[in-house]
VOTIPA-315464 format. One line per field, with one value per residue (C-alpha): residue in one letter; x, y, z. Coordinates in steps of 0.02 Angstrom, whole numbers, padded with zeros to 5 digits. Layout:
N
resn	c(a, ...)
c1	c(X, ...)
c2	c(Y, ...)
c3	c(Z, ...)
***
This chain:
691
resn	c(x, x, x, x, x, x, x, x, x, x, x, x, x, x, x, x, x, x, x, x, x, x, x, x, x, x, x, x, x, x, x, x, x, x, x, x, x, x, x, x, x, x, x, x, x, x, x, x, x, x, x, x, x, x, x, x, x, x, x, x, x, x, x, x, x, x, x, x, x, x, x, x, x, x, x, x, x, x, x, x, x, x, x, x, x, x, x, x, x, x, x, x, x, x, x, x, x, x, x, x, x, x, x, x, x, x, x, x, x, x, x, x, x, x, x, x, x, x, x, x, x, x, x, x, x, x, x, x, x, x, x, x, x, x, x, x, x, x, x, x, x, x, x, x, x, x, x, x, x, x, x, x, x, x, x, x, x, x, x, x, x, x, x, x, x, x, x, x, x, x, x, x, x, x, x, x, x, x, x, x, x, x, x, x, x, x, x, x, x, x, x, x, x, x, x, x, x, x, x, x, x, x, x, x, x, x, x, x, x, x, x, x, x, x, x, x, x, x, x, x, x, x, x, x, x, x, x, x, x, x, x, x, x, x, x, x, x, x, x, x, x, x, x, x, x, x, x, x, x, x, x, x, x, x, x, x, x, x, x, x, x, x, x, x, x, x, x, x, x, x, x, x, x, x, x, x, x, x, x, x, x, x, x, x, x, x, x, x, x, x, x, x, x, x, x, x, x, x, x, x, x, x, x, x, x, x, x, x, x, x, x, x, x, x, x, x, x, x, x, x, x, x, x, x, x, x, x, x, x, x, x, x, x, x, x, x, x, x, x, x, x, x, x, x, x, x, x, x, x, x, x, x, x, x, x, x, x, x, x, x, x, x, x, x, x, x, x, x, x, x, x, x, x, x, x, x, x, x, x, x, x, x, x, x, x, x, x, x, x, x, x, x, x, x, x, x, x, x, x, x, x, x, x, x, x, x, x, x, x, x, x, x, x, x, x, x, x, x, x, x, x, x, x, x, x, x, x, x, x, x, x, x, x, x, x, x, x, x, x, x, x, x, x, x, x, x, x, x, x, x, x, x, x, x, x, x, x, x, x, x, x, x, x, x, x, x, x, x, x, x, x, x, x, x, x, x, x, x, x, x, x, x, x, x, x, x, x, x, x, x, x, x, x, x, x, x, x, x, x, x, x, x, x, x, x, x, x, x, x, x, x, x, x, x, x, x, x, x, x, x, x, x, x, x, x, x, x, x, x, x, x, x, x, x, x, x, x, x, x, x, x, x, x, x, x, x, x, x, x, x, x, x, x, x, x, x, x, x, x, x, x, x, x, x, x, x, x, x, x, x, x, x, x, x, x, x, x, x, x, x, x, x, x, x, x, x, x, x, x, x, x, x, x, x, x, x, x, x, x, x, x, x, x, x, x, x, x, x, x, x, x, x, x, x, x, x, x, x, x, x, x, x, x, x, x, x, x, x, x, x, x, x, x, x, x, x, x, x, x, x, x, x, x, x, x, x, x, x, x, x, x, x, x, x, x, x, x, x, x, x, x, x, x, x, x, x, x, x, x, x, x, x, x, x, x, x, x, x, x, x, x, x, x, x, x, x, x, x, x, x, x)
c1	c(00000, 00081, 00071, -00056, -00172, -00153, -00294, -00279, -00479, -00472, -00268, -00259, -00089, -00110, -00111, -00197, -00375, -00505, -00543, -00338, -00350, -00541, -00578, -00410, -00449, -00348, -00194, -00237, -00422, -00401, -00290, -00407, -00550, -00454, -00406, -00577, -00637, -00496, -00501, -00315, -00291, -00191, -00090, -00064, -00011, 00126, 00190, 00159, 00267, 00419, 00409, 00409, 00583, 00663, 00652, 00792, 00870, 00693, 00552, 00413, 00475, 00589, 00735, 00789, 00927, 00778, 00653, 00769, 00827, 00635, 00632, 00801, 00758, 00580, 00607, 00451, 00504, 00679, 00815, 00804, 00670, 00689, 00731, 00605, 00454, 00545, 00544, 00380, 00304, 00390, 00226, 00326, 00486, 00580, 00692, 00577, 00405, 00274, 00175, 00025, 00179, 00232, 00058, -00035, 00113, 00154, -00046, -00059, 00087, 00045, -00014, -00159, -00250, -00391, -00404, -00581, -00587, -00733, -00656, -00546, -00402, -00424, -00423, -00265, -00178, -00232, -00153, -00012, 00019, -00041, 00113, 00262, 00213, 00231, 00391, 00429, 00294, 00222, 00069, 00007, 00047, 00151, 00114, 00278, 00234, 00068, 00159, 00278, 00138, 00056, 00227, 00219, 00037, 00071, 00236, 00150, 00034, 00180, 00124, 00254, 00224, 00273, 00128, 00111, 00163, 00008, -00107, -00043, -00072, -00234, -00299, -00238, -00295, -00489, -00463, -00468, -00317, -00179, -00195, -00200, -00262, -00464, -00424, -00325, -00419, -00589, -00507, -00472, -00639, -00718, -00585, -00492, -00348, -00353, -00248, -00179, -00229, -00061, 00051, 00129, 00137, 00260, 00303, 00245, 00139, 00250, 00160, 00137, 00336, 00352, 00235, 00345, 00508, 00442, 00391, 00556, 00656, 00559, 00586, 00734, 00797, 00997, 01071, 01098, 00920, 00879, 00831, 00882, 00946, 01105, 01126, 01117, 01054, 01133, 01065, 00917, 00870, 00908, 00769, 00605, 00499, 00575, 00454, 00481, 00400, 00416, 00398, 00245, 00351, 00490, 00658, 00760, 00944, 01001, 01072, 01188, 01123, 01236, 01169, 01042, 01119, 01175, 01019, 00907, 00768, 00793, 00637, 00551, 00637, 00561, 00553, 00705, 00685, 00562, 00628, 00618, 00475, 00554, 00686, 00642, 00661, 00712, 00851, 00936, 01060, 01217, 01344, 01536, 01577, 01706, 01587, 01435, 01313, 01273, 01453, 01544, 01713, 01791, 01912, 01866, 01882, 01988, 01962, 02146, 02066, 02177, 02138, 02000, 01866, 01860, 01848, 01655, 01640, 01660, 01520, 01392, 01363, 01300, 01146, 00995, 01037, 01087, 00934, 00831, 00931, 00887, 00711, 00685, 00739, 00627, 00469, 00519, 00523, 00379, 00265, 00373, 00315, 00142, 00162, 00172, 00333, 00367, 00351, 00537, 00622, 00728, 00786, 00782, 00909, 00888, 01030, 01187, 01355, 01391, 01236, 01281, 01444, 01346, 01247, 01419, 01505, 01339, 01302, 01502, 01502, 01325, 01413, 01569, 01505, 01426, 01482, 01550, 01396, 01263, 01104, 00925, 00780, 00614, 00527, 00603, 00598, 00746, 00790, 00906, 01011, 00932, 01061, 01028, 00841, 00762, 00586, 00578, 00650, 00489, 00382, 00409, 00377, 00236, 00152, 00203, 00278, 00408, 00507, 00443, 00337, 00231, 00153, 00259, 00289, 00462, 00405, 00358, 00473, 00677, 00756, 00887, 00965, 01099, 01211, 01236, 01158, 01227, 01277, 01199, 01035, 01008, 00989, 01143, 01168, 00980, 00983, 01121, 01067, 00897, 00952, 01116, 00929, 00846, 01005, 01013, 00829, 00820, 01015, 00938, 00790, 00874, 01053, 01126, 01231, 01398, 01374, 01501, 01463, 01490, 01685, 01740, 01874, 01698, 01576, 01679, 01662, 01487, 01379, 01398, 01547, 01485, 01313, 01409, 01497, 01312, 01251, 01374, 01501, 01679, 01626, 01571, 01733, 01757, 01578, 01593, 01766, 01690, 01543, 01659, 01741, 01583, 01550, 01709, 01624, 01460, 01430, 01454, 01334, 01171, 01094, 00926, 00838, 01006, 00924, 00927, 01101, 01077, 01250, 01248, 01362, 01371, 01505, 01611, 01742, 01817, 01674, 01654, 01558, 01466, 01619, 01721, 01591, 01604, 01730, 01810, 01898, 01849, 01873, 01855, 01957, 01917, 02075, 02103, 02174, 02217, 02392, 02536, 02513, 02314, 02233, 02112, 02006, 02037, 01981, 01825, 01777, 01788, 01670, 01542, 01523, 01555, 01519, 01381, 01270, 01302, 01226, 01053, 01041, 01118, 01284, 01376, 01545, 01646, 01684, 01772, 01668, 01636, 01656, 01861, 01975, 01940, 01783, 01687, 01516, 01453, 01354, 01194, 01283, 01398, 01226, 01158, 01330, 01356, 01155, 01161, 01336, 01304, 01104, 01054, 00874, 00898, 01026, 00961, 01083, 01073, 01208, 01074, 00957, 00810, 00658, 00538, 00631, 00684, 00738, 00766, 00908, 00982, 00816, 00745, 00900, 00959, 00861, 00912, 00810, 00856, 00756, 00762, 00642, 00682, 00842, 00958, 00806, 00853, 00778, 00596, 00634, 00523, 00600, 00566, 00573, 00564, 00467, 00538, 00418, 00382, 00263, 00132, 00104, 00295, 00401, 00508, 00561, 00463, 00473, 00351, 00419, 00318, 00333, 00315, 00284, 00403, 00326, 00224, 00360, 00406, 00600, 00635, 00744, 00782, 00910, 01068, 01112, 01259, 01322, 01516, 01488, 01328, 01226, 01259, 01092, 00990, 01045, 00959, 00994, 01192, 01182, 01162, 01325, 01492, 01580, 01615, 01633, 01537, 01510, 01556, 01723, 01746, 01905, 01990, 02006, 01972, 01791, 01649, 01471, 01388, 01212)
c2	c(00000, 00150, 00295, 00406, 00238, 00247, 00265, 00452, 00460, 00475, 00486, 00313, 00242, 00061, -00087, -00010, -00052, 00072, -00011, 00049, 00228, 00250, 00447, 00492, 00605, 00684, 00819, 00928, 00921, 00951, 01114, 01195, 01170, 01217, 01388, 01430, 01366, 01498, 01624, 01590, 01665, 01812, 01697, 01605, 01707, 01767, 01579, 01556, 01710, 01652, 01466, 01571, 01662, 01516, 01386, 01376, 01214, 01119, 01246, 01244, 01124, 01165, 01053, 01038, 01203, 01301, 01257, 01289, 01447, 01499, 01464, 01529, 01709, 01712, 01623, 01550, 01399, 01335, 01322, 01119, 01094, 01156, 00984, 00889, 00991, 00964, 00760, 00780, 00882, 00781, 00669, 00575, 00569, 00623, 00763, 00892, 00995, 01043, 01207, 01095, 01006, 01165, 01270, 01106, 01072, 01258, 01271, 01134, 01162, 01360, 01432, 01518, 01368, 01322, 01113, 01076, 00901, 00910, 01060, 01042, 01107, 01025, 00848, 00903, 00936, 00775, 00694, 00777, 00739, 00560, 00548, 00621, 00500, 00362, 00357, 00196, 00245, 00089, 00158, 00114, 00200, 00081, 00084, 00179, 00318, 00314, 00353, 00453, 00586, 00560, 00634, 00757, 00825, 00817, 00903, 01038, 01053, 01060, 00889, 00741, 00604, 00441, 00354, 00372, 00194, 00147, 00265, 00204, 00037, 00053, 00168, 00046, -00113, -00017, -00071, -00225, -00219, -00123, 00070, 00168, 00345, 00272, 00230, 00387, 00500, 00407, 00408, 00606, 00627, 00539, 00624, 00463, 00544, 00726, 00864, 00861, 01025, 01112, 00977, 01022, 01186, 01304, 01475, 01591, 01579, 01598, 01702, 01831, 01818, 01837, 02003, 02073, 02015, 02128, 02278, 02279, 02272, 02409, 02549, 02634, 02507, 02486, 02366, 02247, 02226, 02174, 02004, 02007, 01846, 01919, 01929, 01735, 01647, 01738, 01882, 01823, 01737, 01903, 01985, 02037, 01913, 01766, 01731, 01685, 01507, 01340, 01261, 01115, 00981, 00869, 00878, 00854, 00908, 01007, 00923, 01052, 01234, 01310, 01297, 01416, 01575, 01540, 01542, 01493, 01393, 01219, 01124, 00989, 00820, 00659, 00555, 00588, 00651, 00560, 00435, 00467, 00367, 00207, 00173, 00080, 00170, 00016, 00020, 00175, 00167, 00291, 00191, 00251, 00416, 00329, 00211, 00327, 00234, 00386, 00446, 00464, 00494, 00636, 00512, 00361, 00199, 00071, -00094, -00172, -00253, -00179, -00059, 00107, 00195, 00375, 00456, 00516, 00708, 00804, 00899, 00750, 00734, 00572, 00535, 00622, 00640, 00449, 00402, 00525, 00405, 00260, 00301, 00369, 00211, 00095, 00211, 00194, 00018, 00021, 00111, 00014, -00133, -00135, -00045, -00143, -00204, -00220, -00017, -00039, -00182, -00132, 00054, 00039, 00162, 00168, 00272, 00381, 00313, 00450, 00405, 00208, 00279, 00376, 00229, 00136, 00245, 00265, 00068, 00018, 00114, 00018, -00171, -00096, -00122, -00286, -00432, -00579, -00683, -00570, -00592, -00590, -00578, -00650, -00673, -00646, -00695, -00767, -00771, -00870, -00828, -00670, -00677, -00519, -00571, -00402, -00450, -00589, -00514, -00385, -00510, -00573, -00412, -00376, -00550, -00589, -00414, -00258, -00233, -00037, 00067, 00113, -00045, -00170, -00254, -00176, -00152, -00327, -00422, -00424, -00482, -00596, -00614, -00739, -00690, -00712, -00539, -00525, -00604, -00724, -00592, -00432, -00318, -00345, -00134, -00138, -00247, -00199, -00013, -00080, -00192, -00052, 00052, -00069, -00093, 00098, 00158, -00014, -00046, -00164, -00263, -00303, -00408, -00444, -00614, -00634, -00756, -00834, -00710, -00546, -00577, -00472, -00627, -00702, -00573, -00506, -00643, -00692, -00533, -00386, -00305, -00302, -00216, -00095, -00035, -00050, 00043, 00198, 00167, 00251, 00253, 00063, 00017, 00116, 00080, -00098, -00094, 00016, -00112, -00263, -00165, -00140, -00342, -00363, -00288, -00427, -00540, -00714, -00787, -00744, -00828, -00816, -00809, -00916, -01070, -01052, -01040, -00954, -00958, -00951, -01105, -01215, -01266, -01402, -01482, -01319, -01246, -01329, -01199, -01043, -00951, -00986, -00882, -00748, -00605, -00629, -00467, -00364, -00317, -00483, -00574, -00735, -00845, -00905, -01064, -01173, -01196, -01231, -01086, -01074, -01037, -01134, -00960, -00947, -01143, -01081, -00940, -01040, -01159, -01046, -00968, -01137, -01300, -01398, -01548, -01744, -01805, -01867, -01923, -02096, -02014, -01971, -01882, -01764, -01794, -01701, -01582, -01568, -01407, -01430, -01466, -01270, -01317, -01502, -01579, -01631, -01758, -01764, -01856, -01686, -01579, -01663, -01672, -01470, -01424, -01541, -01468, -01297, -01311, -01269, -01326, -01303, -01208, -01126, -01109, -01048, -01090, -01211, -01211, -01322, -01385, -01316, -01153, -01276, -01431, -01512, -01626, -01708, -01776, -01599, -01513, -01426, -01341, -01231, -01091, -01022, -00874, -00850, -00927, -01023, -01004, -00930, -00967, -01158, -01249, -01202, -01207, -01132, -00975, -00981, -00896, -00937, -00846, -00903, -00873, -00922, -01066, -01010, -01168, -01215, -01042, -01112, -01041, -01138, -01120, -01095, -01085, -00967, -00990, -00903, -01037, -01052, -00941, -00810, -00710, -00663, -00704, -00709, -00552, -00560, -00688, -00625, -00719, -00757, -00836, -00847, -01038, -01146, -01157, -01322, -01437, -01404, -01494, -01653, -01683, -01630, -01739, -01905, -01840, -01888, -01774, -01608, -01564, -01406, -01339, -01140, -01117, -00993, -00907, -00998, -01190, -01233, -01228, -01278, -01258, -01119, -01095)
c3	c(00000, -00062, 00059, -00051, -00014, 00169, 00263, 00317, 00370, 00531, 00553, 00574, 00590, 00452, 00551, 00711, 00746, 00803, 00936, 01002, 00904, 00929, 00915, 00853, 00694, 00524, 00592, 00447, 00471, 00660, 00615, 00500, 00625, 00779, 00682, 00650, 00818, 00918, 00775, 00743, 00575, 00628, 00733, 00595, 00467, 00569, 00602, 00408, 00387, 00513, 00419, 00231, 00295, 00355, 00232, 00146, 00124, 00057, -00018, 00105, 00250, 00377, 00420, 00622, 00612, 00536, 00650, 00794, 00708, 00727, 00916, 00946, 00855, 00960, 01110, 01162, 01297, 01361, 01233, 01272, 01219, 01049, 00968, 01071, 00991, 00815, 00834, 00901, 00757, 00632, 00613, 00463, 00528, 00359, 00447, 00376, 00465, 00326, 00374, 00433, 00524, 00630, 00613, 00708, 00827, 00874, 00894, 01020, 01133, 01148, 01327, 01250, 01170, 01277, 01344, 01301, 01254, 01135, 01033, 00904, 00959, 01124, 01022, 00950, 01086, 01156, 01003, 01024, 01216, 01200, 01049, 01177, 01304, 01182, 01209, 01125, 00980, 00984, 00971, 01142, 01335, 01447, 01631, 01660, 01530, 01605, 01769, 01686, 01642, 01813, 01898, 01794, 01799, 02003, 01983, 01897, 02030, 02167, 02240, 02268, 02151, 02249, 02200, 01999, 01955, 02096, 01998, 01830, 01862, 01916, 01775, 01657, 01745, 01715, 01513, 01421, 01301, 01269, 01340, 01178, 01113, 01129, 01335, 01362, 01289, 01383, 01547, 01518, 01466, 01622, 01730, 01768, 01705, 01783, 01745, 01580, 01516, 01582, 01492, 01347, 01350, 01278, 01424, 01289, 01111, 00979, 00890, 01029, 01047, 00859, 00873, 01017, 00919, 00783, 00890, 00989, 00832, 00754, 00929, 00978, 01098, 01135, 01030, 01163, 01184, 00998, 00960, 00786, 00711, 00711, 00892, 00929, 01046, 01208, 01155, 01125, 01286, 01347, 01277, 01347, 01267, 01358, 01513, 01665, 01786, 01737, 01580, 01569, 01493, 01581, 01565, 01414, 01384, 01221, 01118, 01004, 01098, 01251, 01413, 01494, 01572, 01747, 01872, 01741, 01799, 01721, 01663, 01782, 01788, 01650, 01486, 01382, 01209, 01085, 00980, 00789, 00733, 00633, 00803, 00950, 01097, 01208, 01084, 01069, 01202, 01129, 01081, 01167, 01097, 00981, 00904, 00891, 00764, 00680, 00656, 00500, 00550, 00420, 00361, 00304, 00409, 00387, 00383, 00370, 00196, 00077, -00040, 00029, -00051, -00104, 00071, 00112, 00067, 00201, 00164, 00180, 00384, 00459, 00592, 00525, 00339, 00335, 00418, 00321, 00162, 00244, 00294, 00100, 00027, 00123, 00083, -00101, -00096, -00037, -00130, -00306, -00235, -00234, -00415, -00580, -00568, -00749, -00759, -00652, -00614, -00762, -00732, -00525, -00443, -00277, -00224, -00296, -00263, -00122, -00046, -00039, 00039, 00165, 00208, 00222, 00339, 00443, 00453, 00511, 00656, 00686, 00672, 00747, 00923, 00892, 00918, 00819, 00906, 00900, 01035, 00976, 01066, 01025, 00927, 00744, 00573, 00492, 00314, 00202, 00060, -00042, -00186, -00260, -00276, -00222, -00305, -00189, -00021, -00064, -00096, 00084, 00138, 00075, 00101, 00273, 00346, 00326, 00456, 00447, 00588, 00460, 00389, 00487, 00631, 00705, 00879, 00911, 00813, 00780, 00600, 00556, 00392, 00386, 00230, 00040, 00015, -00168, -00318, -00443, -00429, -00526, -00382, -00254, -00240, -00207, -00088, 00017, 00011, 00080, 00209, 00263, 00267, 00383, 00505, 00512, 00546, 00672, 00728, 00887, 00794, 00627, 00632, 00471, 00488, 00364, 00215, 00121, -00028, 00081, 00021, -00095, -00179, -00208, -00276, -00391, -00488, -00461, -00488, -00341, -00445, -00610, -00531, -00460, -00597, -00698, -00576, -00528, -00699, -00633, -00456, -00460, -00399, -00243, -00208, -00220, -00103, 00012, 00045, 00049, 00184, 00289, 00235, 00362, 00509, 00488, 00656, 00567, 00704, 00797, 00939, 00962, 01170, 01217, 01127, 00946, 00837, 00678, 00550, 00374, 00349, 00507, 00622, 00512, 00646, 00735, 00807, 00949, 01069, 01052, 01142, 00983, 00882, 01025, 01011, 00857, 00832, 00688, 00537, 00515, 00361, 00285, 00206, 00047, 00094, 00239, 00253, 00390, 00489, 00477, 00635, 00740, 00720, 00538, 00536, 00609, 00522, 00355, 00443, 00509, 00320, 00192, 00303, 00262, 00340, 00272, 00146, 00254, 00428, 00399, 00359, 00534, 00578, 00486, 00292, 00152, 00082, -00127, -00095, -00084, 00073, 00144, 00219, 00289, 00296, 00460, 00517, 00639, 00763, 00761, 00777, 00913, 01008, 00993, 01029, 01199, 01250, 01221, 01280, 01111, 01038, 00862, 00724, 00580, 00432, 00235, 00119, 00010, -00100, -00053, -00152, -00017, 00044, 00220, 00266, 00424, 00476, 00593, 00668, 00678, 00766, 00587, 00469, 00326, 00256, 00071, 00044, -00142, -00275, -00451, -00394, -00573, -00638, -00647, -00502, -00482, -00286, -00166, -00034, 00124, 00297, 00477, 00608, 00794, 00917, 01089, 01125, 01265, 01353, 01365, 01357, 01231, 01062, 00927, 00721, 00582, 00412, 00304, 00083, -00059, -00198, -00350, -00484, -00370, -00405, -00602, -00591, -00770, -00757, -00563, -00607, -00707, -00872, -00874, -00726, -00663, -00640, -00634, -00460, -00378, -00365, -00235, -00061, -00071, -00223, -00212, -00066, -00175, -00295, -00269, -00387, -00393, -00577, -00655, -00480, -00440, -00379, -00233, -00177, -00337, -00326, -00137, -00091, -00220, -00253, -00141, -00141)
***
């Protein structure tokens, strides 16, 4: 559903039901009532007027600087708050405020706009209040935002506020279901919930200070007294038109502006500073200042791989552009995919070569700080090898779920995608800039797990080069290096609620416990070829990204692999040993193509997923992907494979022609071979046939 077909009616967010949003009505339809309702034209004009003169960088939206710019030249409420109200008004999230964007926010948080529920502009502020409490925007009001906004409507009234999580529990224990906009906005009306008109509330209207800006500037004041944008912001707080008392919001530190003037009267104490919508809040813990996930450092990293990119222009900053990038490539996948594809599989171009970059230097500070063994909550969806196969990976999405606030499941549910990213498909750049996207917007509920083909000695033979240099022609090549780089800095393991291993290869004969896969210092490097001096981690690391299971479940221990002496197959006996010793219940791998999209082996204890369809158009195989889950009755993790059938997806030109070597036959059947011949050859001669 493209977002012109969302259902904007009654401002319902898609996927809530109105039984959880209940009265919650259209932002835009709300503002032009609530301006008629307070006779806020005049008030208007002059906001319309301060929005006209400051946007600059995007014509008619204000980015963050401008907004703050605004604020900063008519000071209207603490100087700390100035980027709270900006992620709150940014209803999409984009980095940018339409007018209806600041006219509607500006319009609820003002002193002068009345609290009558049944008014307009009294349901908008509601709106508005009921989003900054949602701190986690999942749509819904935890009992400790509940209590959160208790505290605060006591601390505004002077009273101690000992007992909110008491109240808050008890307010939300009176409704069946989860505590959304329909229960808060009931228990205000029935006066449940007393005392939010003061919340929310800028000192002065901005407007008012606008007016008073305008007549100081235009008497014959002293020059220290202007509050022309010229005199910043110390001179500005300085003037008359800041107020005095306390501010009706809680607490939230500045993030780039100085600090108040000594003996200014700091805000009341509370939630920290909404989330941008498409981040889970439970998640956004700041990285240490040297691996900040939204840094790009001015020179570019290295990764001890060799050969470096073209350094990121220096011009091109990191955190909110890159997830602006991020957030703008998801939304156009979106709204392509429930288009005719025909109209663009063909001429797609997601991104520019500096943008890639930007999402490269933004997404490696991101895996950075991860481990080698990454930890998963549940529950999550897995997928297999993706190959370049964006029309599929889509597909999934749009059949099953995106992992998206707006039309997803995010909140509720963490991603795993365990490797082989590119090559053999037509869309590796695609793909990568969507799932570098994915990890960006959602760096602690989406983990991207190292494949065998996120090697750059492998895809530039089998697809993800030659895109590249389709795609961005004399910049291909640093583009292409500069991803292999970040390809380095990929967890090659993830393990899911302690119970469930997820690898893209398996653990051969050298993995022997999950500690092995734990702390494996990055960049990481994969060899060429075992040799004398080849190290027990080295050993592993091939393992964990080419090993394979036997044959069937008849076929026990370790055996050379058809693949070439780099790498091993592994029987269930193996399985079973490692899962008992390391309390494991089951280990999810890619690295094949199956007939069904999964298999199991090892009596249940193994199964591989392969997430691709008709795989090089050869096969007719179905893809597949696993949803992990907990079971209710037990509390343990359980799986459900979900399928998109061979064909429901037109892969005629998802596929590239011409292929470096043939795809290997699907795992059963490969299983029943004894030679090698014909299969692909990575890393030269030493491993064969990956999926």
């Amino acid at each position: 559903m493209s977002d012109s077909q969302m259902p904007h009616v009654k401002g319902l967010q898609y996927g809530y039901s109105q039984e959880q949003w209940g009265p919650w009505r259209s932002h835009g339809l709300l503002l032009q009532q609530a301006i008629a309702e307070l006779g806020w034209q005049e008030s208007a004009a002059t906001l319309i007027k301060l929005f006209t003169e400051q946007s600059r960088t995007k014509e008619r939206f204000l980015n963050r600087e401008e907004f703050v710019s605004i604020m900063q030249k008519c000071p209207c409420c603490h100087a700390a708050y100035h980027h709270v109200f900006f992620e709150l008004f940014d209803r999409d999230q984009d980095g940018y405020l339409s007018e209806s964007d600041f006219l509607g926010g500006m319009l609820a948080v003002s002193p002068l706009t009345p609290h009558k529920l049944d008014a307009p502009s009294g349901q908008l502020r509601m709106q508005f209040i009921f989003l900054y409490y949602d701190a986690n925007r999942n749509g819904q009001l935890e009992i400790e935002e509940v209590a959160k906004m208790i505290e605060h409507i006591q601390q505004l009234r002077g009273k101690p506020y000992s007992d909110a999580m008491v109240d808050a529990t008890a307010l939300v224990s009176l409704y069946s279901g989860p505590f959304g906009f329909a229960a808060f906005y009931d228990a205000a009306q029935k006066r449940m919930l007393n005392g939010t008109s003061p919340l929310l509330r800028t000192q002065q209207d901005l407007a008012e200070a606008a007016r008073k800006l305008h007549s100081i500037a235009a008497a014959p004041t002293p020059p220290q007294a202007s509050c022309s944008p010229s005199s910043g912001q110390a001179a500005a707080r300085k003037c008359s038109a800041v107020p005095t008392g306390p501010l009706s919001l809680p607490e939230e530190q500045p993030r780039k502006e100085k600090p108040p003037p000594t003996g200014a009267k700091p805000p009341p104490t509370g939630l920290p500073t909404p989330v941008p919508r498409g981040r889970s809040p439970a998640h956004v813990a700041p990285a240490p200042a040297s691996h900040s996930a939204l840094h790009v450092a001015p020179e570019y990293w290295g990764s001890g791989s060799g050969q470096r990119g073209t350094p990121v222009d220096p011009h091109v900053q990191s955190g909110t552009n890159a997830q602006v990038l991020a957030l703008r490539v998801v939304r156009k996948l979106m709204e392509l995919s429930n288009g005719v594809r025909a109209e663009w599989r063909h001429m797609i171009q997601l991104v520019s070569a500096k943008e890639l970059l930007l999402l490269c230097d933004t997404v490696v500070e991101i895996l950075r700080v991860e481990d080698s063994l990454v930890e998963v909550a549940l529950p999550c969806r897995v997928y297999g090898d993706i190959h370049g196969q964006l029309l599929d990976l889509l597909e999934f999405f749009n059949a099953f779920s995106w992992p998206d606030k707006r039309r997803g499941d995010i909140f509720s549910m963490n991603y795993v995608f365990l490797g082989d990213f590119v090559d053999r498909g037509a869309y590796s750049c695609d793909v990568v800039s969507l799932l570098f996207s994915l990890k960006i917007l959602y760096p602690s509920k989406v983990f991207l797990v190292r494949g065998n083909h996120e090697d750059r000695l492998m895809n530039m033979n089998y697809g993800f080069q030659a895109d590249c240099l389709r795609k961005f022609a004399h910049e291909g090549e640093d583009v292409w290096e500069r991803v292999n780089d970040v390809f380095e800095f990929l967890p090659i393991a993830a393990l899911v609620e302690g119970a469930i291993l997820c690898i893209h290869g398996g653990i051969g004969d050298s993995i022997a416990s999950l500690e092995d896969l734990r702390g494996i210092p990055k960049p990481i490097q994969v060899i060429g070829e075992i040799t004398e001096s080849t190290t027990r981690r080295e050993r592993m690391i091939l393992d964990a990204l080419w090993s394979d299971p036997t044959e069937n479940d008849s076929v026990l221990g370790v055996h050379a692999s058809p693949r070439g002496k780099n790498t091993c197959r592994f029987g269930p006996d193996r399985v079973q040993e490692f899962n008992r010793r390391n309390g494991l219940r089951l280990i999810i791998r890619a690295h094949e193509c199956v007939q069904h999209g999964y298999e199991y082996f090892a009596g249940g204890q193994l199964l591989t997923v392969f997430s691709a369809t008709n795989y090089c158009n050869q096969y007719n195989n179905d893809g597949a992907m696993v949803v992990l889950v907990k079971d209710e009755r037990t509390g343990e993790a359980v799986e459900h494979a979900q399928v998109i059938k061979s064909g429901t997806v037109d892969t005629s030109n998802g596929w590239n022609d011409q292929q470096f070597r043939a795809p290997s036959p699907m795992g059963d059947a490969e299983r029943a071979l004894v030679t090698s011949a014909g299969r692909e050859q990575p890393r030269g001669s030493d491993l064969d046939a990956d999926r």
